[in-house]
N, C-alpha and C positions, 0 to 999 in steps of 0.2 A: 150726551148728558152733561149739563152744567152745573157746578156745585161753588157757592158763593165761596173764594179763599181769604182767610181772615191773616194779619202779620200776627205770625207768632210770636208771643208775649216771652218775656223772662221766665214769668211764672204760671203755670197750668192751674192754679189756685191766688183768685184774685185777695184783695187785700179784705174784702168780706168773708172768707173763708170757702168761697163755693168755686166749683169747677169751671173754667170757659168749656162752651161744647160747640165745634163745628169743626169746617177744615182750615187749616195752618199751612203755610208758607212755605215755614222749614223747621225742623226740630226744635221743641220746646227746650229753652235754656235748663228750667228743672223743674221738677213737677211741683215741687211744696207743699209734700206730704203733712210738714210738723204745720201746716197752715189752714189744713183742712176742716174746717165744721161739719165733722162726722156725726148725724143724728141715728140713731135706732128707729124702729117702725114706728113706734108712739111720740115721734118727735123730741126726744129726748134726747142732749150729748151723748156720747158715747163714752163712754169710761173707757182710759188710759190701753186696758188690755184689748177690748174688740180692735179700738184702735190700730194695733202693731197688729193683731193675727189677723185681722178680715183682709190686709191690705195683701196682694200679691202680684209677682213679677217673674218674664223669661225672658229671655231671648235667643234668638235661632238662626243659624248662617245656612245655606244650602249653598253649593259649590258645584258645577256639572262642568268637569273638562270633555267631555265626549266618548271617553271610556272608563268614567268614575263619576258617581255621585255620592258628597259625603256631606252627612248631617248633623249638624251639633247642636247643643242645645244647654242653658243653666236655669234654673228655674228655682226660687224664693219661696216657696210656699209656708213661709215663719216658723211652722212646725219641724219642716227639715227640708235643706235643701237639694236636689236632685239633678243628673245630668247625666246628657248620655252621647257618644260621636261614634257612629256609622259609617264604613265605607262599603257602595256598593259598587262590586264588577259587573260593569255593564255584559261584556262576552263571557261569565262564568255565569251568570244569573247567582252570584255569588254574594252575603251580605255578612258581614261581622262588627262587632258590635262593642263597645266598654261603656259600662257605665256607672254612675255613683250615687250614693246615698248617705248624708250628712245630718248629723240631729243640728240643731235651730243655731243656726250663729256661727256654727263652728266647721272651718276646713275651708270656708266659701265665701264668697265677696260680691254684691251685685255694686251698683251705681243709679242712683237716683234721677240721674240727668239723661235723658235721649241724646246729648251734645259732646259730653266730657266723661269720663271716666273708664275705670276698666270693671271685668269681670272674670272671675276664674274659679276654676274649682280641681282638686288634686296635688300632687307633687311631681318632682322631678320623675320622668318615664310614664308619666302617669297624669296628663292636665288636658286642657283648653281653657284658652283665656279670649276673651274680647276687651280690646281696646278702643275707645272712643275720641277721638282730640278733633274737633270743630267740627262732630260729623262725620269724619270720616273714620271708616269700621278698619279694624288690623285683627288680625285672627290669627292665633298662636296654638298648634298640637302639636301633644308631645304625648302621642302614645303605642302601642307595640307597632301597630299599623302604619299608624301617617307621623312625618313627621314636616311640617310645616308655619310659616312665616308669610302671610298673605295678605297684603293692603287690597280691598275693595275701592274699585275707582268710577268716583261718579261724575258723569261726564257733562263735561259744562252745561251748564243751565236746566240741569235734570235734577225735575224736582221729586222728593217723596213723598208716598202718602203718608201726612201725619193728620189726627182726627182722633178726638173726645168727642164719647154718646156715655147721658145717661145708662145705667146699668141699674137695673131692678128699682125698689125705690130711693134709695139713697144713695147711691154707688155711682161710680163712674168708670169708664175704660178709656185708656189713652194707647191707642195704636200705630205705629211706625214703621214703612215698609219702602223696599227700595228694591224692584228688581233690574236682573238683567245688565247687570255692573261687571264690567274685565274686571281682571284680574292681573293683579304681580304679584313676586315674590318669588320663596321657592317652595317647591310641594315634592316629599319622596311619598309613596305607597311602597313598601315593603322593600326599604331601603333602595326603589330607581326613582330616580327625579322624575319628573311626569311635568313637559311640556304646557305653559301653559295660555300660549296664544290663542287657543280656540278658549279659554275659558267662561266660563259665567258665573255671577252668585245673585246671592239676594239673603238682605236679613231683615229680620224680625225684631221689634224692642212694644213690648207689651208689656202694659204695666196697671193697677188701681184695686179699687175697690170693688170687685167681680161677686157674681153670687154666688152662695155658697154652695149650690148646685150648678153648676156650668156645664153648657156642654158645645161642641162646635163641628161644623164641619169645615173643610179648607182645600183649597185647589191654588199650587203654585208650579211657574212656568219659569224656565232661565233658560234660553234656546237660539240660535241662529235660523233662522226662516228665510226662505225662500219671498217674506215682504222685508225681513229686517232682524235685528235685533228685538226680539218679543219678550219681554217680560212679564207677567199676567199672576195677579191674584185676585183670589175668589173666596169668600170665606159665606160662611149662617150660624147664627148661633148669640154672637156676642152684640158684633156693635150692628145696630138695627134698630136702633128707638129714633128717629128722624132721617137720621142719615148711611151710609152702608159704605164697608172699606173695600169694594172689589173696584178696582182699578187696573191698566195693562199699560206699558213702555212699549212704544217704537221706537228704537234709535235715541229715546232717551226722553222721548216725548210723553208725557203723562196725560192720561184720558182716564176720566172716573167710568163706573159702569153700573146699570142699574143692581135691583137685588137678585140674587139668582136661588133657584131650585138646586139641594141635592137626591139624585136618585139610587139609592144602590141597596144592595143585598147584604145589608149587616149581618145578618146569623146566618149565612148561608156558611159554608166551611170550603166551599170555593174559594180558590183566589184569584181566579181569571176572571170572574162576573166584571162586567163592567159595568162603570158607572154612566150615567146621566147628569149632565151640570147644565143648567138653562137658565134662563130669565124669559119671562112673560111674552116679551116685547120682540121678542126672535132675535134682540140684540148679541147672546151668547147662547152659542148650541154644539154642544161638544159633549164626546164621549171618551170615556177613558179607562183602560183595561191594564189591570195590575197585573204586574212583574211580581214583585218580591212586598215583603213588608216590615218593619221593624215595629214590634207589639211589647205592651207591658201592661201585666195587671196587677194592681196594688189593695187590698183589703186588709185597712189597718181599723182598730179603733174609732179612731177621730177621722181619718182618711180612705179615699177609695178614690180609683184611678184607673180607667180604661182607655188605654190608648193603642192606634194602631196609623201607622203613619206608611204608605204607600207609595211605590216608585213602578213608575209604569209610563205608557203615551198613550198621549191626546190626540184625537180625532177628533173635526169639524171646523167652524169657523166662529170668529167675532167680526162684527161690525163697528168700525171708524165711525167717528162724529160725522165725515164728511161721505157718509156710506159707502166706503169701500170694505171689501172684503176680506178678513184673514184667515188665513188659512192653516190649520194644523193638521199636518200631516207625518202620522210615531213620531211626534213630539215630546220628548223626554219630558216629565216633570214627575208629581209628588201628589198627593191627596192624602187629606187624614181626617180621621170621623175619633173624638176625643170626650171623654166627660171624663170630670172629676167634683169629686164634693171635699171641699176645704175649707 
């Protein structure tokens, strides 16, 4: 699949106030929120307030050393801020969990830039932070669990998916993803340091003007294979209006992929049901059967939030530009099926 890449500008909001949409190069220097000509459905400005609360922002590391995967996550949503880090034992089928909840402003920090800045939420004994400097991601926990110092390293000339799509009618989504990245640094789980030559990660920086109904599905991959270094994400839901962010790493090699099918059993009360992920085109065809899940459900006033984020392997294959085969075979990764109205 081929997808035109445009050089990523300084600013995600051109000097007319409107959004660039397509794919990018390499991380957008900052997005240029206070730049945006936000209309309402009637074409109207948007007044100062929709302004600051329609906009929203996360971002998410996953981390798989081969007998831990851990997941963190901050999230903006104006009205309050939210966050939550996971570690799951692989051979315990074991999963524990912290998380937090912030009212509007206070306690938390995101960064407007996909290139520069940090992010954090909590205090001493009690945090995660992301660090951003020219791109490169640094990831900092500090809680009962894990305690860790970790630079994600992207390896020469490995690009990430970055790409703005329209969202509903006036809205935009800017999304930024980078699998399948070593790891340094030092990592304890429950005060033993945890090797971490075999590691992998991957994160997330998602950011804009989303609808106030949202909902998504998502399939992510950080794996050593028997073809390579695999990296793979697969998402439905959000960005989908021209173009689609599911893309996969080999060895650091970046190949887009078309849009793909999720299949699975949301209200079954199963947790083994596997899923179905596909694309039309027999390009991806892969199954994948949950382990464990870390869930949360939020019914507030102004908010609601169902989320259920999945660790389990992957069975089947994708296919290469140059059609060759890949193969997954209990393939550790993640899937998650998410709505929220904000």
């Amino acid at each position: 699949m081929h997808n035109k890449t445009q050089k990523a500008p300084d600013s995600l909001i051109d000097s007319s106030g409107n959004p660039l949409f397509g794919f990018f190069d390499a991380p957008i220097a900052n997005l240029g929120i206070d730049r945006f000509a936000y209309t309402d459905a009637m074409d109207k400005p948007a007044g100062a307030i929709s302004k600051y609360f329609h906009y929203k922002q996360f971002q998410f590391v996953c981390i798989n050393t081969g007998d831990f995967l851990i997941g963190l996550a901050v999230a903006d949503i104006r009205y309050i801020g939210t966050a939550f880090c996971y570690l799951y034992d692989l051979s315990n089928n074991q999963l524990v969990e912290q998380s937090w909840l912030r009212p509007m402003g206070i306690g938390y920090q995101m960064t407007p830039s996909p290139r520069q800045g940090s992010a954090h939420i909590g205090t001493s004994g009690s945090s995660i932070h992301f660090d951003i400097d020219d791109g490169q991601w640094r990831v900092i926990i500090d809680t009962a669990n894990i305690q860790a110092d970790l630079s994600l390293l992207q390896p020469c000339g490995s690009l990430p998916l970055a790409m703005c799509s329209p969202t509903g009618y006036s809205g935009w989504t800017y999304t930024q993803k980078h699998n399948a990245l070593k790891v340094s640094g030092t990592l304890k789980v429950n005060h033993h340091a945890i090797p971490l030559e075999c590691a992998l990660a991957s994160y997330d920086f998602s950011a804009g003007y989303m609808r106030r109904e949202t909902s998504w599905r998502w399939a992510s991959v950080n794996a050593s294979t028997q073809d390579g270094l695999l990296g793979l994400n697969l998402a439905a839901g959000v960005n989908e209006t021209g173009c689609c962010e599911n893309a996969f790493w080999l060895d650091g090699e970046r190949h887009y992929l078309p849009p793909v099918r999720f299949d699975f059993p949301r209200h079954s009360s199963r947790s083994d049901n596997s899923w179905h992920i596909y694309s039309d085109n027999g390009q991806v065809d892969l199954h994948f059967t949950p382990l464990n899940n870390r869930s949360e459900k939020l019914n507030l006033l102004l908010l609601k939030n169902n989320f259920r984020q999945f660790i389990g392997y992957f069975n089947g294959t994708i296919r290469s530009p140059d059609k060759r085969e890949l193969k997954l075979n209990e393939t550790l990764g993640i899937t998650e099926d998410h709505f929220s109205r904000w």
